[in-house]
N, C-alpha and C positions, 0 to 999 in steps of 0.2 A: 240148747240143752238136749239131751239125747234122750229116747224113751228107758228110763231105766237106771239114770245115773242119778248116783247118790253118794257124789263126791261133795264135800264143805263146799263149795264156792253154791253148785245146781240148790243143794238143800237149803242151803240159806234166800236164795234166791227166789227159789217157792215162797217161802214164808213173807217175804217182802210183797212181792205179788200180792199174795193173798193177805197180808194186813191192806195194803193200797188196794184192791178191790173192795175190801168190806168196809174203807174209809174209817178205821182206827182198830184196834188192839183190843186181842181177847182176854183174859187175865189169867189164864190157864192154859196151855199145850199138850197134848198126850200126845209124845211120839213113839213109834216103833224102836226097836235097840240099834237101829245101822249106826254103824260105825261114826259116821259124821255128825251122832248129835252125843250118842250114847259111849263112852270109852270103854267102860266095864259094866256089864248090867247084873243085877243081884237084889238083893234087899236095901242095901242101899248106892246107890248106881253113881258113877262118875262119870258126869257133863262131862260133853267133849270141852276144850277152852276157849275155841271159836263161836261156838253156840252159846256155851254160855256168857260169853261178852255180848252176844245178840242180844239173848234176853234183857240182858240187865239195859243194852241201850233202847229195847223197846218196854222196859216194864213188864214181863209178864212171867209166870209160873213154869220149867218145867215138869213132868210128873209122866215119864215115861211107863209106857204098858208094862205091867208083867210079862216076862216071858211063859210065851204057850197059854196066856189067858186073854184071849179076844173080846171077851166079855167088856176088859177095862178098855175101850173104845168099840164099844158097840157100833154107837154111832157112825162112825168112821166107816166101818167095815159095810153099813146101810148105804152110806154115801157112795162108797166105791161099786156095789152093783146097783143103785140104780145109775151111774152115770155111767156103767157097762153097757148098761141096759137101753138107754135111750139117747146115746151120746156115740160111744164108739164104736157100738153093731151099726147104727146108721154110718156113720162116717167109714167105715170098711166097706161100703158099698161102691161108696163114688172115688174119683179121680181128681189128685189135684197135682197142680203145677208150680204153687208156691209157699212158702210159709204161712206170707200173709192169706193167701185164700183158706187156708185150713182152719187158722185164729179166727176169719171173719164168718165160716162155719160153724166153732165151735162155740162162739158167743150166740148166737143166733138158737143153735141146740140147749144150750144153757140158759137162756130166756124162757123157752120154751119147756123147759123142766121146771124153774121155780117159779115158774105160774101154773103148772099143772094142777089143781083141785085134790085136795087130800080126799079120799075116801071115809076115813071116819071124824074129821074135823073141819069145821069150816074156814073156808078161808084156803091160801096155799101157803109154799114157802117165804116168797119173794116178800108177803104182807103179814106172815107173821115174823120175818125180820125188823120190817118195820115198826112193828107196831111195839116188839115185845126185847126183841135182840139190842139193835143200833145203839141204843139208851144205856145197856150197860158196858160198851166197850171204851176201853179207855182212848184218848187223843195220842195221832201218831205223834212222834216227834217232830219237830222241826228242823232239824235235817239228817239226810235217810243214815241210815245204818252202812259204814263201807266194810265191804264183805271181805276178809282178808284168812288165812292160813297162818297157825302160829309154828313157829319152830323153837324151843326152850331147850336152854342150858346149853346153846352153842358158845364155843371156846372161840375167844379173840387171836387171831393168829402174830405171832413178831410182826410180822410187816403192817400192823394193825387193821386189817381186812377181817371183813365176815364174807362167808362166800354161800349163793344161795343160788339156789340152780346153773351151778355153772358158773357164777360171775359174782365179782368179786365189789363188796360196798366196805367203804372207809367209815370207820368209828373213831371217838379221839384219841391219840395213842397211848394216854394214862391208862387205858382197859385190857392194853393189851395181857392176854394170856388169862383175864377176865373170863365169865361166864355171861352172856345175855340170852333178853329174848327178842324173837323177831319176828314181825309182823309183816305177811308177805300180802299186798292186795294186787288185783290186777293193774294198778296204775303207780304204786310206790313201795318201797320198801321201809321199814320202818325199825333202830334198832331200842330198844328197854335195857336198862340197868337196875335193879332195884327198884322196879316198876317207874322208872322215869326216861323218859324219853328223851336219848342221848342224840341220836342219827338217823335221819330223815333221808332218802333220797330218789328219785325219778325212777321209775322200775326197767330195768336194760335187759332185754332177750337176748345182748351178744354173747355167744359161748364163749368162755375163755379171756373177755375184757375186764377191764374194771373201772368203776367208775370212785373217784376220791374227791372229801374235798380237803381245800386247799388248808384249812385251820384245822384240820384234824391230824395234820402230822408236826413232827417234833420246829423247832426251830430251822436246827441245822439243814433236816429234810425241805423244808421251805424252800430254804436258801436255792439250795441244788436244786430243786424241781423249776425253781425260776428262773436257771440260768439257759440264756438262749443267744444270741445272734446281737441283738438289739441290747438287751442286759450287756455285756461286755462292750458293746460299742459306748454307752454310757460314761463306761468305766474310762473307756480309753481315751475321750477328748477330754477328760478331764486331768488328763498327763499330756498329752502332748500329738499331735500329727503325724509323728513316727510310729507309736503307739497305736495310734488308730490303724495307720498302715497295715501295722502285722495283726493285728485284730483283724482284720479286714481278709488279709491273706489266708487264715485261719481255715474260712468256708467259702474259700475258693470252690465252685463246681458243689457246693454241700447245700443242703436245707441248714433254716433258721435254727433247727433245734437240733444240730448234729450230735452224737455225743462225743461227734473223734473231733469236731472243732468248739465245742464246749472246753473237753479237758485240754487240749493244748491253749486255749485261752485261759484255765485256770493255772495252768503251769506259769503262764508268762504274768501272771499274777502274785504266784510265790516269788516270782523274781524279782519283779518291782517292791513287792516287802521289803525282800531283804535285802538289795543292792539302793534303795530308796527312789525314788520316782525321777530324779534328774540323772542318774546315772543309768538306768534302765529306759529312760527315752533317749540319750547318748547313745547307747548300746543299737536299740531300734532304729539311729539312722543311719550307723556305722550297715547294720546289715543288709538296710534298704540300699545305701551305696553300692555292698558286693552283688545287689540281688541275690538273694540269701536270706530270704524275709521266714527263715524258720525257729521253733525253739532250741533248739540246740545250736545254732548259730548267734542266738543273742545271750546263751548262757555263756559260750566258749569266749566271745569279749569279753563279756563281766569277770569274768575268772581269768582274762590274761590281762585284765585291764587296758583291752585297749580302745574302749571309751574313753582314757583319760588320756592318751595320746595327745600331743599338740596338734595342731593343725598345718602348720606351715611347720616342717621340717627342714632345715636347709640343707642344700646337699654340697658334697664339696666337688670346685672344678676341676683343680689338679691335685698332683700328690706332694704331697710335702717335700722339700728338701734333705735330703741326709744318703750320705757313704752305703751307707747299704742296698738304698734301692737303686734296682736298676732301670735304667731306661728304657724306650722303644726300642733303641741304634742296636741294644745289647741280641736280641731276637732276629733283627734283620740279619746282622750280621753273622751268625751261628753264632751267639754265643759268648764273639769274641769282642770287643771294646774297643773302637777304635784312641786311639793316641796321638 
């Protein structure tokens, strides 16, 4: 945390600290108007949304200061110089070299403060905690508080994506073009409908990626996002070794998930629909023969039908008999016929 920040994630953070040090929960908070507890400050003041989900999961009161009246946290402001006072003028004297040394200085300085002896009371602070404070604060929760950033009334985009610094999380695609809210913490992303928790997902720093899941899009989108390499091989021993072949031939030199050998495997798909599976595996060894293992070579059979070709053609040896045809003799001889 930096000296000074007082962004939602630091401010909440404080508060967690400071419940977990006092080992439970005060029933009242008076904060200053910063932006990250307070949204609007006046007579009657609007909780930030993130803060005030804190409270409610720690149980306690906010009641933010008046503005310009210090008086409504006196205290506060007591606390802040004496720990001026005997905390960070010492600590500006000396040198350190790492976080943890600072932390193991300032607990030590902080010790040494709430045992100090009150001047007009007996006892100090650290024992009138105990004696008088501990008893009334309430039991932490049982599991902590996850500190997270709200974003409301983001619009669900066509491609059913919410995008949130940059990158991109899938909601189901019934919402799309919906309003949600969203719940950003430093480890997940979370999305709300009507206060109900539609989309959960892993929190991704990739600029510009996206992360989807797989039941949050429509059928049809299914379908296509699963087609790959291995999906179409499936398809294709299921008609035939020919078939496999040109499947095969497809992602020649290609990755598994090509999309130029995805759609030419879906084209050879529409083929086999519509010319039926025994003629379109005909076709597929007709091309494998030419080596021609393309799709437009197994459409342009199917459409001249010559998958239905015989197999053994027989061919003729000589020419038939008759008056008009001539013979070799006719060519040798220029022409002329002998008699």
């Amino acid at each position: 945390m930096r000296i000074g920040d007082q962004s939602h994630e630091n401010t909440q953070s404080a508060h967690q600290a400071m419940f977990d040090h006092y080992g439970g929960v005060t029933q009242l908070v008076v904060p200053d108007n910063l932006k990250s507890a307070v949204t609007k400050p006046g007579k009657t003041p609007v909780i930030n949304a993130s803060y005030q989900e804190m409270a409610e999961h720690y149980d306690f009161v906010i009641e933010p200061a008046r503005v310009r009246r210090p008086q409504d946290k006196s205290l506060a402001e007591i606390g802040v110089l004496l720990v001026t006072r005997w905390i960070i003028v010492v600590l500006s004297r000396r040198q350190f070299f790492s976080i943890d040394e600072i932390n193991q200085a300032l607990r030590a300085l902080l010790e040494q403060l709430n045992q100090r002896p009150f001047k007009r009371f007996e006892g100090d602070r650290l024992q009138r905690f105990e004696e008088q404070e501990r008893q009334t604060l309430k039991p932490l929760p049982q599991q902590p508080f996850e500190i997270g950033r709200w974003i409301h009334q983001q619009k669900v985009n066509r491609d059913y994506h919410i995008y949130v610094h940059g990158h991109a999380y899938s909601v189901p695609y019934e919402l799309t073009s919906q309003a949600v809210d969203i719940k950003v913490t430093n480890n997940k992303v979370e999305a709300y409908f009507q206060h109900k928790l539609v989309a959960m997902h892993v929190r991704s720093f990739v600029q510009g990626g996206a992360t989807t899941e797989p039941q949050h899009r429509p059928k049809s989108h299914r379908m296509y996002a699963e087609q790959s390499k291995a999906h179409f091989i499936q398809w294709a021993e299921r008609i035939g070794q020919s078939a496999l072949s040109l499947v095969m031939a497809q992602f020649d030199n290609l990755p598994d998930y090509s999309m130029q050998g995805c759609k030419a495997c879906t084209n050879l798909q529409t083929l086999a629909k519509q010319y039926g599976a025994i003629r379109f595996e005909n076709a597929c060894h007709c091309a494998c023969d030419i080596k021609s293992r393309t799709v437009s070579s197994v459409r342009s059979i199917l459409q001249c039908h010559l998958d239905e070709a015989p197999e053994d053609v027989p061919t003729q040896q000589s020419l038939p008999l008759h008056h008009n045809i001539r013979g070799a003799e006719y060519y040798v001889n220029g022409g002329q016929l002998n008699e």
